[in-house]
Structure formats: C-alpha cells, structure tokens
DRENKOL-585601 format. One record per residue (C-alpha): residue in one letter; x, y, z. Coordinates in steps of 0.001 Angstrom, whole numbers, plus 500000, padded with zeros to 6 digits. Example, Ala and Ser with C-alpha at 12.3 -4.5 7.8 and 13.67 -1.06 7.14 Angstrom:
2
a512300495500507800 s513670498940507140 
This chain:
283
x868292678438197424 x870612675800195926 x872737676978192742 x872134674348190029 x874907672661188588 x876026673366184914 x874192670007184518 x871095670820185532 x871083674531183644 x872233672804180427 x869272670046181002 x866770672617181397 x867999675030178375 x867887672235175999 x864344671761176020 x862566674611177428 x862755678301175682 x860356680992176882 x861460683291174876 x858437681543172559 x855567681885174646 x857391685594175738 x857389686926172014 x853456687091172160 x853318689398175426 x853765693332174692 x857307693932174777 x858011690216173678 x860770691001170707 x862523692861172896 x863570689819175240 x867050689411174858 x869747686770176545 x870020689045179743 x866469688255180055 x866297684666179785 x869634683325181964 x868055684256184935 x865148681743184262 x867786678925184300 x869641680474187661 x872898681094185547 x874277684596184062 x874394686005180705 x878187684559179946 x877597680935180767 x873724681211179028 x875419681723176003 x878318679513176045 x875702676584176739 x873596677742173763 x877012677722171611 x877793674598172760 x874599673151171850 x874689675111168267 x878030673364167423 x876406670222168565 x874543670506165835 x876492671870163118 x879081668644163467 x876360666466163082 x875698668422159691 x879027668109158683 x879687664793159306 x876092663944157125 x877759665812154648 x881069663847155007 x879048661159152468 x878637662580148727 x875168661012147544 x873901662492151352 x875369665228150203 x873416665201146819 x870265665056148671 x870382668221150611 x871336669971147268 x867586668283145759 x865911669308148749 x863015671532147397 x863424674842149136 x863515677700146968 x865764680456147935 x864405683151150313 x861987680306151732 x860610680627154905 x860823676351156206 x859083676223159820 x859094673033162207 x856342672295164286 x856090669536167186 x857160668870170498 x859991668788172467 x861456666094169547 x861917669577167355 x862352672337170646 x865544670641171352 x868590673185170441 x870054670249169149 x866908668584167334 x866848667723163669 x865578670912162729 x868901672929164241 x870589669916162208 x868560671033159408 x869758674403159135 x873544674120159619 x872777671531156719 x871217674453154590 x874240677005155773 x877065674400154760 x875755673608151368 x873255676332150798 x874850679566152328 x873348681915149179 x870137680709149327 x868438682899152259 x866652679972153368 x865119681352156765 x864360678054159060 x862272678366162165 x862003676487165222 x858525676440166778 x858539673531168266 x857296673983171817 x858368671135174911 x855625669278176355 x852995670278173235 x850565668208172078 x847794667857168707 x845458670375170540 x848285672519171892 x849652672405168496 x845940673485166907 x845847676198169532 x848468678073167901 x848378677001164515 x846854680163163458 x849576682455164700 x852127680214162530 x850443681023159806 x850639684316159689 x854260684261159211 x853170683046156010 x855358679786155761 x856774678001151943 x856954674891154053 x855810673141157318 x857345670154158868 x855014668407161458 x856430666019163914 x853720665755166815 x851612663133168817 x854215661907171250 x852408663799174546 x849453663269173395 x849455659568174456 x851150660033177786 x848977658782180345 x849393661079183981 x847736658652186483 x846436655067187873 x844193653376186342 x845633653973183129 x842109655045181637 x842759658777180095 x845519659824178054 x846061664016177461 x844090663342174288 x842446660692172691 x843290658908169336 x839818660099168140 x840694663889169326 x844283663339167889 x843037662354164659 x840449665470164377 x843020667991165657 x845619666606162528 x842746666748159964 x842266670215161221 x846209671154161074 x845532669744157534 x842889671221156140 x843995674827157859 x847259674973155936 x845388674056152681 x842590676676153462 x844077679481154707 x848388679154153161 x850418677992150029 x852625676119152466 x853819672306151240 x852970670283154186 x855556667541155188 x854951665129158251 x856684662772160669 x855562660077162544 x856500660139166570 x859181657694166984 x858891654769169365 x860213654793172653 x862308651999174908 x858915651310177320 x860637649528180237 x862189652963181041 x858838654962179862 x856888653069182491 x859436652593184981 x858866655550186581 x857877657287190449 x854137657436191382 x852335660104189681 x854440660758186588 x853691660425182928 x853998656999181243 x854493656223177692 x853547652703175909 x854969651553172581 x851354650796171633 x850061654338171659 x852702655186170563 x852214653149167379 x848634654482167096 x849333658046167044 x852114656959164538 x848797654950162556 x846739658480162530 x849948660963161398 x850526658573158681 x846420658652157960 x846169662052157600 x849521662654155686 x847627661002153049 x849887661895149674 x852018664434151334 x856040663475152287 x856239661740155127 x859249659750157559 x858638657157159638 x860671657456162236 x859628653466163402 x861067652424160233 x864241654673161333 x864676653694164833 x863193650052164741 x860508648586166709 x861878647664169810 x864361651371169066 x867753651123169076 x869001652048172254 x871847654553171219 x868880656609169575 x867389657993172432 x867999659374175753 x868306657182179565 x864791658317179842 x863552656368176728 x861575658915175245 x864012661506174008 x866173661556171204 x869908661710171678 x872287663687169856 x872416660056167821 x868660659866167378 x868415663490166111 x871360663135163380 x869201659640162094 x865846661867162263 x867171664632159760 x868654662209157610 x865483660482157105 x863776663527156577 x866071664764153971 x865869661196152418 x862617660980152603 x861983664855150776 x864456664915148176 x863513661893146898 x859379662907146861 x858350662956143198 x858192666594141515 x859806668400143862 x863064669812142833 x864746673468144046 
C-alpha cells in the first residue's frame, strides 16, 4: 500500500476528526493521539506536528486581527461571560483545525486569558441540517451559554444526473432549522447565534468528474434565504455580504467550496463584528 505524502495526511487531518464520532463508543475519552495517526497512515510525531502547525495557523490569524485596536475593542465587547461554555456547530466550514472557530479561541486566549472561556468545536465534515438535528440532543447536554450555527452548505449538494434531488430539500432544511431553534429554546438557556453558508466560485463547484457532488450559487443562496428566516431576531453574519456574490477568489479554496486560511480569518471577523455590536449584549 502506497505511503501518503505529508500532503495528502495534512489534507485529510484538516477536515476529518474521528475522535468525534469515537467519543460516543465505550471507551471513547480514552482515544488519545496514538490512536488517531494511524487513521491518516502517519505516526504519533508527525500527527502532532501537523496539528501544531495547523493550531499556529490559527493563532497568527488572531494576532494579526488583533494587530487593529477598534478590532481589538470588539473581542473585549464580545458577550461571553467568564467560565462560559461557547460551542460551534456546522460543517466542515467550522471542523476545519483552522476554521473561524479555532480563530475564535486563540482570539479569546490573547485578549481573554482569565476568563475560562471553554470553546468547543463540534463541527462535523460533510454534516448537514438533518445530520446536524440528529445530534443536537447530545450537544445539549453539555449544557452550552452559547451556540454558533453555521450549516446548510451539504445540504444543497446535488450527488447525481439529472440534477433532480439534493441531500435535503429547502422545505426539509427549513423544518430541521426551526427544530434546531425551537430545541435550544425548549430544552437550554443557550443564546443562539447563526451564520449564513457562504457562496461558492460555481465554475469549479460544477466542474467536476462524473458522479461527484455539485454545488450551485443558487441553492446556495436559498439555504442562505432559510438560515436568515429562521434566525429571526437572533445575531446573525452573512457571510454573502462578507465574501461577495460572485466570492472573492482568495476566500476560498481551488475547489471553490472551502474556505482558505483567508476566508476563515474574514469569517471570524464578521462574526465578532457582527456579535459585539448586537444590542444588549455586553460581558
């Protein structure tokens, strides 16, 4: 079997962590690094240097937000309370070790080190409204101050010709969200805040082999229409206004449909933006 290149292991770490779905086996919190490299095909050593790498990825990006004062200003208004627990929820968009949400929290380190803030990543590659709903519950019970929803991208991929089903439909989409919803208010204390999926660069989302998912700026738009629907008065980015409509290139990956590095740093700064600024919330 062929060795993959340091390439190829770094691809696959960034956006796929079993450790997640692992935790909820018996024996689950046990799972250390010495379990996981061998997923990959690497060892323990270079599992970890690729996960520090991708860490201080991240934490420059925070740093060089933080290089601007009234930026600065914001993330000191954001409306965490110390010991909060602040959990984001989405797609591979969030999964990413180097997604606005790891951003997020070297942000809260550098300026809010005291604080205790505990941020979690449960974002989950490839997940979807209903994948989302599916384990919704389980967040829950971790009993979370704050949730930050960025999902609906997968949900309008569309696997096969005729282009006549996507994984789920805008009227599933929208009933899965209103569930997400109305199951935080119902059942946790937890200040909702959403994001809209951001648009992708469609001649490379279509563009693609026989057989693999496609992605169109129009869907796209629509599942954008519904998050914005059912975030209703809570905080919400748009991340259309952010990366334009068609996106600026530099924003997202050669496949069209990730964010870069770039993309990620301009997602967390609208967030923050958009949160500090939301009336009657102060820390």
């Amino acid at each position: 079997m062929r060795q993959p290149s340091r390439a190829e292991i770094e691809g696959a770490m960034q956006y796929h962590h079993p450790e997640k779905t692992l935790a909820t086996l018996p024996g689950g919190p046990k799972i250390g690094d010495e379990n996981l490299a061998p997923f990959f095909g690497t060892d323990v050593r270079t599992y970890r240097e690729i996960k520090a790498t991708f860490a201080e990825r991240a934490r420059q990006c925070a740093r060089e937000l933080l290089q601007d004062a009234r930026f600065t200003a914001l993330v000191d208004r954001l409306p965490f309370e110390p010991g909060s627990t602040v959990v984001g929820l989405g797609d591979s968009v969030t999964d990413d070790y180097q997604s606005w949400l790891e951003i997020l929290r070297h942000l809260l380190a550098e300026r809010r080190p005291e604080s205790g803030i505990e941020v979690v990543n449960a974002g989950i590659s490839g997940d979807t409204t209903s994948g989302l709903l599916g384990r919704f519950l389980d967040v829950l019970e971790g009993d979370p101050d704050w949730m930050i929803i960025l999902i609906g991208t997968n949900d309008v991929a569309f696997v096969r010709e005729p282009l006549t089903k996507s994984l789920v439909s805008p009227q599933e989409a929208r009933g899965n969200l209103l569930a997400l919803r109305d199951l935080a208010g119902a059942l946790s204390d937890a200040h909702l805040v959403w994001m809209t999926p951001p648009p992708a660069i469609e001649e490379r989302t279509t563009d693609v082999p026989a057989g693999q998912p496609i992605w169109r700026n129009a869907d796209l738009a629509e599942a954008a229409r519904l998050v914005r629907e059912v975030a209703g008065e809570d905080p919400l980015a748009d991340l259309w206004e952010v990366f334009g409509n068609p996106p600026e290139s530099g924003f997202l990956f050669p496949d069209g449909l990730h964010p870069s590095l770039a993309g990620q740093k301009e997602i967390c700064a609208a967030f923050v933006e958009r949160l500090a600024a939301a009336p009657g919330r102060s820390p």
